[in-house]
Structures are given as C-alpha cells and as structure tokens.
ZASETOR-348541 format. One line per 5 residues: their letters; for each residue x, z, y of N, C-alpha, C, CB. Coordinates in Angstrom, 2 decimals. Glycine has a CB too. Layout:
a = X Z Y X Z Y X Z Y X Z Y; ...
//
This chain:
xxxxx = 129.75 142.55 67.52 130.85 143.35 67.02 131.04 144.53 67.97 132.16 142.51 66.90; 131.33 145.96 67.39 131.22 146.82 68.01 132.75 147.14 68.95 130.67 147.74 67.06; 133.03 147.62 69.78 134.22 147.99 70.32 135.18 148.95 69.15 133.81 148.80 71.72; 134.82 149.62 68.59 136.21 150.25 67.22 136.68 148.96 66.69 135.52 151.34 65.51; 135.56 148.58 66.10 135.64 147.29 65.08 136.43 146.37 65.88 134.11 146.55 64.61
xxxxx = 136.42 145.78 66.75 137.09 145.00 67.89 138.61 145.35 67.78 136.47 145.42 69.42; 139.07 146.61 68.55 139.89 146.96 68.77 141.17 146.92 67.57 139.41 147.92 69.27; 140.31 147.42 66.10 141.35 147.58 65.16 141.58 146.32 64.31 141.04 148.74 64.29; 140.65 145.24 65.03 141.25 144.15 64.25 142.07 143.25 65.71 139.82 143.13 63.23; 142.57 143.87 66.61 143.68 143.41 67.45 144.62 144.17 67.18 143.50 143.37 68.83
xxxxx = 144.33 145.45 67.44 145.18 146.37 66.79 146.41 146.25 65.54 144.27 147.12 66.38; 145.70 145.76 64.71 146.60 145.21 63.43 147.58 144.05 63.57 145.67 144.72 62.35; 147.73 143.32 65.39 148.48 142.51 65.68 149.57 143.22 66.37 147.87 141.56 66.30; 149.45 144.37 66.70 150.68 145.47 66.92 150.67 144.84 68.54 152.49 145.28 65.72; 150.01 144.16 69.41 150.44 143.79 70.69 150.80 144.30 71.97 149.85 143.26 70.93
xxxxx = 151.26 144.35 72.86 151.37 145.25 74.13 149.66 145.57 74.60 152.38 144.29 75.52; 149.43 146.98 75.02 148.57 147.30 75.31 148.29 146.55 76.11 148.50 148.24 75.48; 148.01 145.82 76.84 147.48 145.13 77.92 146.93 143.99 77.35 148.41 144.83 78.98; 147.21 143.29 76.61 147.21 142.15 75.45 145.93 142.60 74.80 148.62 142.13 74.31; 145.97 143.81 74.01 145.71 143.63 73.05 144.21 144.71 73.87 146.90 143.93 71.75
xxxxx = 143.66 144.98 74.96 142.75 145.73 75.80 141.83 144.13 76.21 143.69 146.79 77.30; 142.83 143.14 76.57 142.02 142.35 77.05 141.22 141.32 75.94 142.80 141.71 78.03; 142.16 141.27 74.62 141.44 140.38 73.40 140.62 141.06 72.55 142.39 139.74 72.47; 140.59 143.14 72.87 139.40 143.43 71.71 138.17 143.06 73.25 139.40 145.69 70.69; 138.30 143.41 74.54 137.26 142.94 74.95 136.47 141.44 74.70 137.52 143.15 76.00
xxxxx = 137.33 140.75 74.75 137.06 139.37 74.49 136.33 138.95 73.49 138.04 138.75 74.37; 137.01 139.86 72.39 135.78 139.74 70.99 134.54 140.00 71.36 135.95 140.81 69.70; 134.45 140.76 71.92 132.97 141.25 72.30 131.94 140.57 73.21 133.10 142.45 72.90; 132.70 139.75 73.97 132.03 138.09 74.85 131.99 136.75 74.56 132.65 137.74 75.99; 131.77 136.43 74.09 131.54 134.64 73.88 132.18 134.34 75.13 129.72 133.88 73.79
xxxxx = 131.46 134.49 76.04 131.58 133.59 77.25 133.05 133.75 77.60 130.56 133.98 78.53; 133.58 134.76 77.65 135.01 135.37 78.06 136.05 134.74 78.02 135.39 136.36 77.42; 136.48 134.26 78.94 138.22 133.40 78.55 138.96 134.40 78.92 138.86 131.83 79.53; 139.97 134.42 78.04 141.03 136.17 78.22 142.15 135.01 78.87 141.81 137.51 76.12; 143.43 135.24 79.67 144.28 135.30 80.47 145.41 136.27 79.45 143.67 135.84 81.90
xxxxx = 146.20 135.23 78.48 146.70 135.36 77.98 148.39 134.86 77.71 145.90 135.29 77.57; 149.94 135.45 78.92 150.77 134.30 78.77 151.32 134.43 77.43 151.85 134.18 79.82; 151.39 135.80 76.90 152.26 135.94 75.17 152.00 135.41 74.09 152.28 137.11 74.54; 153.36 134.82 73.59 152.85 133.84 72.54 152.33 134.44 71.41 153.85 132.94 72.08; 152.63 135.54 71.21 152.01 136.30 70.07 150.43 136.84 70.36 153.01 137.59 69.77
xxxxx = 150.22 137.09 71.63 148.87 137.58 72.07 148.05 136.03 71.91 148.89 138.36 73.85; 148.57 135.04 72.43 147.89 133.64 72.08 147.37 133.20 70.43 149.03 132.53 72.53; 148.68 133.64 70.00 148.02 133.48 68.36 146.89 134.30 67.72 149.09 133.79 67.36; 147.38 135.58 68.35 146.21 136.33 68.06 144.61 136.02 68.48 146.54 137.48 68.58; 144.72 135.57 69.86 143.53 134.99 70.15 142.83 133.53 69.57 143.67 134.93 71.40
xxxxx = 143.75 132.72 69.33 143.36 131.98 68.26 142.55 131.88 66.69 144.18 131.76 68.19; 143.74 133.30 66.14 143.18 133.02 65.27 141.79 133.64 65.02 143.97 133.15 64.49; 141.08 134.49 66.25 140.15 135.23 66.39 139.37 134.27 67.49 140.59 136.71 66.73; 139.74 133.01 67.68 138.66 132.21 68.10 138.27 132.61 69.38 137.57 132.26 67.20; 138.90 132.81 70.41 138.89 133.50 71.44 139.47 132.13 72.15 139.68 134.99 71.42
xxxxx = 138.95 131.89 73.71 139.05 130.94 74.79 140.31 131.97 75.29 137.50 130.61 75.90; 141.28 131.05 75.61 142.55 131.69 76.62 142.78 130.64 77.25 143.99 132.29 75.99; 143.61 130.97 78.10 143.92 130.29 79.63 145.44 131.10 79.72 142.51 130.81 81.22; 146.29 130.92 80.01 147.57 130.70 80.80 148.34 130.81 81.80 147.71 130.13 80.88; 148.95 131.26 82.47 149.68 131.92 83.86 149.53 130.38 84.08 151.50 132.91 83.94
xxxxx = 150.08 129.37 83.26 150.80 127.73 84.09 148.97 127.28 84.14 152.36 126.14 82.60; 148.08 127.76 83.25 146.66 126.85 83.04 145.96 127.47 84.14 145.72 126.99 81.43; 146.09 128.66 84.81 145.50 129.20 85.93 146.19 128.52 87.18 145.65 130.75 85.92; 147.77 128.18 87.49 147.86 127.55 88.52 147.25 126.01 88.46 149.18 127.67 88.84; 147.37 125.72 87.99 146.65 124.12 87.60 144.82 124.15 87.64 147.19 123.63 85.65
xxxxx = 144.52 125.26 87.71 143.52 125.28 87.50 142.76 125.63 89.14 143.43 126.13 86.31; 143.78 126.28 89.70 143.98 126.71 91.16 144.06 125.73 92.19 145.14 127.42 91.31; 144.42 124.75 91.56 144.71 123.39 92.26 143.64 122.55 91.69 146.24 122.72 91.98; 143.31 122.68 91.01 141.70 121.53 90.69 140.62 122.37 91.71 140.83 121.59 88.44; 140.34 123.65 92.03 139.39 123.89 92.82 139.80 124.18 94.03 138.67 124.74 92.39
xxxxx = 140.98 123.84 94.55 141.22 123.37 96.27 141.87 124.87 96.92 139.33 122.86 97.28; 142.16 125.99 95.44 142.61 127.02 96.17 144.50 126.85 96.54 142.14 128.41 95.20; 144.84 126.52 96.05 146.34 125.97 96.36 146.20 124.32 96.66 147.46 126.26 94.88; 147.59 124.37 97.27 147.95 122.60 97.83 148.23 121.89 96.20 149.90 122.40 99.16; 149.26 122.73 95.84 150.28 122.09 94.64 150.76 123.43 93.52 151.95 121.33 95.55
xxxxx = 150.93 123.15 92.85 151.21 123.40 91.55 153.13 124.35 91.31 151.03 121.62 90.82; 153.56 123.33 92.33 155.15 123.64 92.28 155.49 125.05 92.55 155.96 122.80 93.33; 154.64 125.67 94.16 155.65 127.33 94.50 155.21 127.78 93.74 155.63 128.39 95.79; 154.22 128.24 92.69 153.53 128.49 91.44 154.36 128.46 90.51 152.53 127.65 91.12; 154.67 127.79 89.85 155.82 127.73 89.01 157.11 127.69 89.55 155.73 126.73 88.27
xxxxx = 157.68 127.87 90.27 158.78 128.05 90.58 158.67 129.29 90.77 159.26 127.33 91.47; 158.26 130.57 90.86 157.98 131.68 91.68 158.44 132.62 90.02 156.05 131.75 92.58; 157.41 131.69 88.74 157.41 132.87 87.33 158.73 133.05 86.90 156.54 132.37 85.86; 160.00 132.40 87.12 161.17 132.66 86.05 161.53 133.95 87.06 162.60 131.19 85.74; 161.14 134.43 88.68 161.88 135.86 88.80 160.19 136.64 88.30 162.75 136.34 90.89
xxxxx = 159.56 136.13 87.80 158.64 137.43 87.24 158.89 137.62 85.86 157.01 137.25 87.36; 160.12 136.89 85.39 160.17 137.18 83.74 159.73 136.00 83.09 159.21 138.42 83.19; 158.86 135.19 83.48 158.08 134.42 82.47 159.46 132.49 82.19 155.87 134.10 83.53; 159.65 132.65 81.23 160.67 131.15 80.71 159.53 130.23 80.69 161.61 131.14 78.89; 160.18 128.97 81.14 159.69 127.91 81.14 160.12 126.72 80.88 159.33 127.87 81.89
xxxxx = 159.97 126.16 79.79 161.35 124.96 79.53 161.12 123.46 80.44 161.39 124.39 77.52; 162.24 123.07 80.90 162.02 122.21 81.89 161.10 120.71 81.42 163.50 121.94 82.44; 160.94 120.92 80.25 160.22 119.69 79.84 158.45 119.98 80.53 160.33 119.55 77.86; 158.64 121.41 79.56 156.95 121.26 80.47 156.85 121.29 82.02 155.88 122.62 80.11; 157.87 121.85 82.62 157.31 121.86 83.83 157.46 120.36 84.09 157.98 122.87 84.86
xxxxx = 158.34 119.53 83.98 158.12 117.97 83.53 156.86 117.18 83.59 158.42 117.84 82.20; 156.64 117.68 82.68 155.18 117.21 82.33 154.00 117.92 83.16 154.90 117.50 80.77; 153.56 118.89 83.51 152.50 119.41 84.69 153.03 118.96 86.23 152.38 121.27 84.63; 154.40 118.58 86.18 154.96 117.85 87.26 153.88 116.33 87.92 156.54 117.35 86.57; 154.13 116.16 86.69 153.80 114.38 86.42 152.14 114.70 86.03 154.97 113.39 84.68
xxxx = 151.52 115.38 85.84 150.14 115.34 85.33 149.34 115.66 86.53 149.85 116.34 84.12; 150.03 115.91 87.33 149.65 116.74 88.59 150.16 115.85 89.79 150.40 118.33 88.61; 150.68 114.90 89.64 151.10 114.54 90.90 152.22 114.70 91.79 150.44 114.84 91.41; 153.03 115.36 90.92 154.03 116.40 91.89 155.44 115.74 91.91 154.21 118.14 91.19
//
C-alpha cells in the first residue's frame, strides 16, 4: 500500500495528527507495532489490523525486560500527564504484576 493511499484511509478517521502519522505509517509495515494511548486512534488501528501497544502495555513491558524495577512510579506519574486511568485497571496490572 502506497503512502497517499495509507494516509487517506486514516485520514477519514479525522484523528490528531500524531495518531493518525503514526497508523498511515504502520499500514505500510507488517512488522510495526504503533504506540497508540487514544481510544479512538486504537479503534482505528484495529479495525485496519494494525499491532498497538499502550502507554500502561509499554510500562509492563519495561518491566518484563529488566528496564524498570516495578510498574507503579509508571503509572502513578500518567494522571499529571493527562492520561485517566480507572482504578480497577490499575487493580488489576497491580496484581498481575506483583505489585
């Protein structure tokens, strides 16, 4: 798939430029996991069959390869960057994790 072609079928998801730069690239890689926290940029990548990963799936993921201790200053750090988090999940990556 060519990069126009790419672009205007993200494009048609109306997303924040940054979103929507990193999922027409993505079309264009198989291999590519896009780094995606918006729930609307997530759907979009879905329904375009696209691998995403997660602000919470990157710290967890940070901690399976020994670059952080724990999981917790990680998430505790996103509600002053903007990002909501309902206490259930952090609950649950609490408890999945050891924490």
């Amino acid at each position: 798939m060519n990069g126009c072609r790419s672009d205007t079928i993200v494009q048609a998801w109306d997303l924040g430029v940054g979103e929507t730069a990193v999922l027409s690239y993505a079309l264009t890689r198989p291999d590519f996991v896009a780094v995606i926290a918006d729930t609307a940029g997530r759907r979009c990548a879905r329904s375009l069959n696209i691998t995403v990963i997660g602000t919470l799936g990157l710290i967890v993921l940070a901690k399976w390869r020994g670059l952080i201790g724990r999981i917790m200053p990680g998430i505790e750090a996103l509600p002053n960057a903007g990002l909501w988090l309902s206490d259930t999940l952090i609950e649950q990556l609490k408890q999945q994790e050891g924490e």
